[in-house]
C-alpha atoms as one frame of an Amber mdcrd trajectory, in Angstrom:
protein
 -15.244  53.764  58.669 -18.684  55.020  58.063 -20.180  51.242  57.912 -18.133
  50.195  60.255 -20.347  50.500  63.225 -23.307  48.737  60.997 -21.278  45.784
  60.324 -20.244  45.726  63.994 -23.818  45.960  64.844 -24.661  43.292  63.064
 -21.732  40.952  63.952 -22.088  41.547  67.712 -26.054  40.727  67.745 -25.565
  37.645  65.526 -23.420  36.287  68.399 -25.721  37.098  71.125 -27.948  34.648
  69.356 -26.375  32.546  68.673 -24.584  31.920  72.072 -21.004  33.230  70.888
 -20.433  36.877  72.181 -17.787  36.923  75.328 -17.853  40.070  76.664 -14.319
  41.352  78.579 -15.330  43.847  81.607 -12.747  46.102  82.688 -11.954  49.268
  85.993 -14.596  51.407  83.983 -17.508  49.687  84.318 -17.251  49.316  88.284
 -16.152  52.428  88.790 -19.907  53.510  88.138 -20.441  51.986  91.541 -17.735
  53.491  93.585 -14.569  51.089  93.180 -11.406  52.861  92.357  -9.186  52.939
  89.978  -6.015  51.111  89.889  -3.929  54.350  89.165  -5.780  55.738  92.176
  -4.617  52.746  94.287  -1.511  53.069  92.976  -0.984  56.936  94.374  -2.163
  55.490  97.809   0.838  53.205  97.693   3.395  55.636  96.923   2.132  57.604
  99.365   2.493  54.944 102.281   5.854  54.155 100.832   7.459  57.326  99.984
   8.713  56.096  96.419   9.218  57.794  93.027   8.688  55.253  90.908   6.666
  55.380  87.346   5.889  51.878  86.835   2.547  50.670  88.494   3.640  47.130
  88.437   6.993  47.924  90.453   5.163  50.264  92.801   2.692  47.403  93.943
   5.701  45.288  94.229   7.838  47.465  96.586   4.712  47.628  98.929   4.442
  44.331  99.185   7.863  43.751  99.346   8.412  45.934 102.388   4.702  45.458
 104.249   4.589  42.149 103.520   1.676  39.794 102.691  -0.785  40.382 104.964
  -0.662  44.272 105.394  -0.483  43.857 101.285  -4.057  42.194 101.083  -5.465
  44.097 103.873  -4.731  47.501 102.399  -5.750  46.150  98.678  -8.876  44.625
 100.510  -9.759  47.709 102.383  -9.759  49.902  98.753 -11.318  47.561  96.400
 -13.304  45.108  98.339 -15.948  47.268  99.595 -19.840  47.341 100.114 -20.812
  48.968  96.567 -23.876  47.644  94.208 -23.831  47.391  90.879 -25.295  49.703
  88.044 -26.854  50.110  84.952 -23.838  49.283  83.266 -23.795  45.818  84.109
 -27.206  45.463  83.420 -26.438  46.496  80.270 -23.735  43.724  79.699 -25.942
  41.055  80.746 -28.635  42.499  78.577 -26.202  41.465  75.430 -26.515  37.913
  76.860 -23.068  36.985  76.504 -22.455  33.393  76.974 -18.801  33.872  78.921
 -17.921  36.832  80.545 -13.949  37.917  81.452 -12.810  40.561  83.932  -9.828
  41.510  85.425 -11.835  42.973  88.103 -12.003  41.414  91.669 -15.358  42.674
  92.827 -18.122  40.553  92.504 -20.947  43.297  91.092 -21.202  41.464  88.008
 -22.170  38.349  89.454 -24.332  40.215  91.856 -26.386  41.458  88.907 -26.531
  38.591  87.108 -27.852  36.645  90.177 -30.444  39.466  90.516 -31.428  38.702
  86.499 -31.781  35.074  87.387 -28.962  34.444  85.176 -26.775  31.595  86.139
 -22.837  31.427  85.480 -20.169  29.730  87.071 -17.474  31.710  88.866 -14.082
  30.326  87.556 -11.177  32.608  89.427  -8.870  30.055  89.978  -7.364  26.993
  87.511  -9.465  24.757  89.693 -12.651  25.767  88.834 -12.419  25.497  85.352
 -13.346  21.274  85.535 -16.352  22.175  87.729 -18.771  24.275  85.232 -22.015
  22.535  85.017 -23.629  25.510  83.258 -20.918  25.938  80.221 -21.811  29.627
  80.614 -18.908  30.966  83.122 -18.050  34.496  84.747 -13.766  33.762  84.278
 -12.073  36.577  87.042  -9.097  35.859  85.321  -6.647  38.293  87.912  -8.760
  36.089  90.780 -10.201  37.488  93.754  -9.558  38.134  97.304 -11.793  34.972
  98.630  -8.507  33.257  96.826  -5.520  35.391  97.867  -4.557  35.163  94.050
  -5.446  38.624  92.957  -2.907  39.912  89.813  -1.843  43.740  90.976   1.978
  43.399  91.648   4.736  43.066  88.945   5.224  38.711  90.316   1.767  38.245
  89.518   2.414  39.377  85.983   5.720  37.506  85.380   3.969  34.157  86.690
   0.528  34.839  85.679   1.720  31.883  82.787   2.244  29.488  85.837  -0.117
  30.510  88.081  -3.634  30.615  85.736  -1.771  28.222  83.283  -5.473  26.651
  82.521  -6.989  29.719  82.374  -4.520  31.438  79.822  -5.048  28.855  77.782
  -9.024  28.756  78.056  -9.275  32.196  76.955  -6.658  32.332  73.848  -8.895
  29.588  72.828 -11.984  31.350  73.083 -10.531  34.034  70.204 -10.782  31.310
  67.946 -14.661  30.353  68.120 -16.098  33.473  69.712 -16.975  37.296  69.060
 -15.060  39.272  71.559 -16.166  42.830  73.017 -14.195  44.496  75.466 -15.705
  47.260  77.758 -14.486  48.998  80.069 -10.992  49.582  79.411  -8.544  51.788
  78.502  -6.130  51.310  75.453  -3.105  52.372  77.839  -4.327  49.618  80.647
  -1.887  47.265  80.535  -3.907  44.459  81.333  -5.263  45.323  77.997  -1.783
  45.494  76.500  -0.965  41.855  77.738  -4.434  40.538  76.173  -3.826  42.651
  73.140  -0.535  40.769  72.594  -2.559  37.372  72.689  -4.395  38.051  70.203
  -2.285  39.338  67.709  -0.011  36.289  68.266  -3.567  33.668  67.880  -4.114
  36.066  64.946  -1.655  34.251  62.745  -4.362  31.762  61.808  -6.191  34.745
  60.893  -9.299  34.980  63.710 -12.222  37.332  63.844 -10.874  40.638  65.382
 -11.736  41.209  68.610 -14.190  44.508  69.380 -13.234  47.525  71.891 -15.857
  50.160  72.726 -13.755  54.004  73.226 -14.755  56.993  74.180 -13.325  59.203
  72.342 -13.673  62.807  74.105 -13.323  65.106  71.632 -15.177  63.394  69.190
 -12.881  62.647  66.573 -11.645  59.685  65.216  -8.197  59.197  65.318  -7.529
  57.287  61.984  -3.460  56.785  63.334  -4.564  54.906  66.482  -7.098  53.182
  64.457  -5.573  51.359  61.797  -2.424  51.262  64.558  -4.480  48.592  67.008
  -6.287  47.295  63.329  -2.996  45.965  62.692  -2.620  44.762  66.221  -5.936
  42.948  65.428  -8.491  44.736  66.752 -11.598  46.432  66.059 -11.916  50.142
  67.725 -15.318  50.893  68.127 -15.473  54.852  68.336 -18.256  56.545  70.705
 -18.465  59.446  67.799 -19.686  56.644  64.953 -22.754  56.523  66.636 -25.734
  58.797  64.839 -26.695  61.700  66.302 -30.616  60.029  66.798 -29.219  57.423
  68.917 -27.428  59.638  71.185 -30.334  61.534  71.641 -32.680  58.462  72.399
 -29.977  57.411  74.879 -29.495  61.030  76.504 -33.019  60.510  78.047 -32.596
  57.819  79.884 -29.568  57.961  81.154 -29.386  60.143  84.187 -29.048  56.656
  86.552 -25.180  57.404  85.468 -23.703  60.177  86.698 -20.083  59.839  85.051
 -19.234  60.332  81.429 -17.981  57.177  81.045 -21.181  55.685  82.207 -23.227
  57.890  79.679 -21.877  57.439  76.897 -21.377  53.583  77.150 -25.339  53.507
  77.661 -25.249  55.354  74.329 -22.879  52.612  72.581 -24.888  49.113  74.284
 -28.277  50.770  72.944 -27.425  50.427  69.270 -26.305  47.391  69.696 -28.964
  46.114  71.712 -31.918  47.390  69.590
């Protein structure tokens, strides 16, 4: 474990050269600017429905259900959709220059910083876009957005997501096979991360690079179970801890723009990979 964060260093630098880092940005990151999070959403709609249900999936589902389409979009529109900016984080990300970048986020912050950069990618949220991408480099929204009424929240949108971004499924898996992966953002227990999590350890047959995901780990310690647990799943856990003590100090200094723990830390983790 001790070299692993110098070999991941190395690997994740090597394919920001070289053109071949994809970078997945999850809830966390925008949350630095103000958008919720989908469990937070999710207590909203129980609210409005009066329901017990656990399952997120089957919560969303019952609102739309009963509210219908329209009231549906309006009230998702209303919570997520709204006038923030973006932050140092996804500065940060573009900073790794990473030739695709994936979210399951609607907003549109990332783009919004990149355009600020003078960084150009196409905006592929729907399977129709894919054929129009003069610049190669793409920003994939790969739950969609609300300009296309295709957004993935409800349990449907998971059980068709196969028919529904059938192009862009496919685009991605394939990207596992020629590209480093780093996921930020995210939560092991999201289960958007779950479904992607179960791509790759089926692609993983043909034995692919592992995938990278950046955790904070709150107390510090590294949990060896959950490690070599998602190792086998095929994928790299990249523990906020690893880091040397010097770095987190360099990092500490600058990093009052973010207020949230999430947001310091992560500004810990891109600087030694950046430098």
């Amino acid at each position: 474990m001790e070299n692993n964060i110098i070999e991941s260093k190395r690997i994740i630098q090597n394919a920001s050269k070289n053109n071949k880092l994809v970078i997945f940005v999850g809830a966390g990151v925008s949350a630095n600017s103000g958008i919720p999070m989908w469990k937070n959403i999710i207590k909203k709609i129980k609210k409005k429905i009066d329901i017990e249900e656990k399952d997120f999936l089957k919560i969303a589902q019952y609102f739309y259900n009963s509210r219908g389409q329209k009231e549906y979009y309006d009230f998702l529109e209303s919570e997520l959709n709204i006038d923030v900016k973006p932050n140092l984080l996804h500065d940060k990300i573009l900073e790794l220059n990473p030739y695709h970048i994936i979210t399951t986020n609607y907003d549109d912050l990332i783009e919004q910083q990149a355009n600020e950069k003078g960084m150009f990618f196409d905006i592929v949220s729907k399977d129709n876009d894919l054929p129009y991408t003069p610049n190669n480099k793409m920003i994939i929204k790969m739950h969609g957005d609300f300009r296309n009424k295709n957004i993935v929240f409800k349990e449907d949108d998971y059980l068709s997501y196969h028919n529904n971004f059938k192009l862009i499924e496919n685009y991605i898996k394939s990207i596992f096979s020629t590209h480093t992966v780093l996921f930020i953002g995210y939560s092991l227990s999201d289960p958007d991360v779950q479904y992607i999590f179960q791509w790759v350890k089926d692609i993983l047959k043909s034995d692919l690079a592992r995938p990278y995901f950046l955790k904070i780990n709150k107390d510090n310690k590294i949990n060896m179970i959950e490690y070599e647990y998602y190792k086998n799943k095929g994928i790299n856990i990249l523990y906020y801890s690893q880091l040397g003590e010097e770095v987190i100090k360099e990092v500490e200094k600058n990093s009052d723009e973010i207020e949230s723990k999430f947001g310091k830390k992560s500004l810990r983790i891109f600087k030694i990979f950046i430098r």
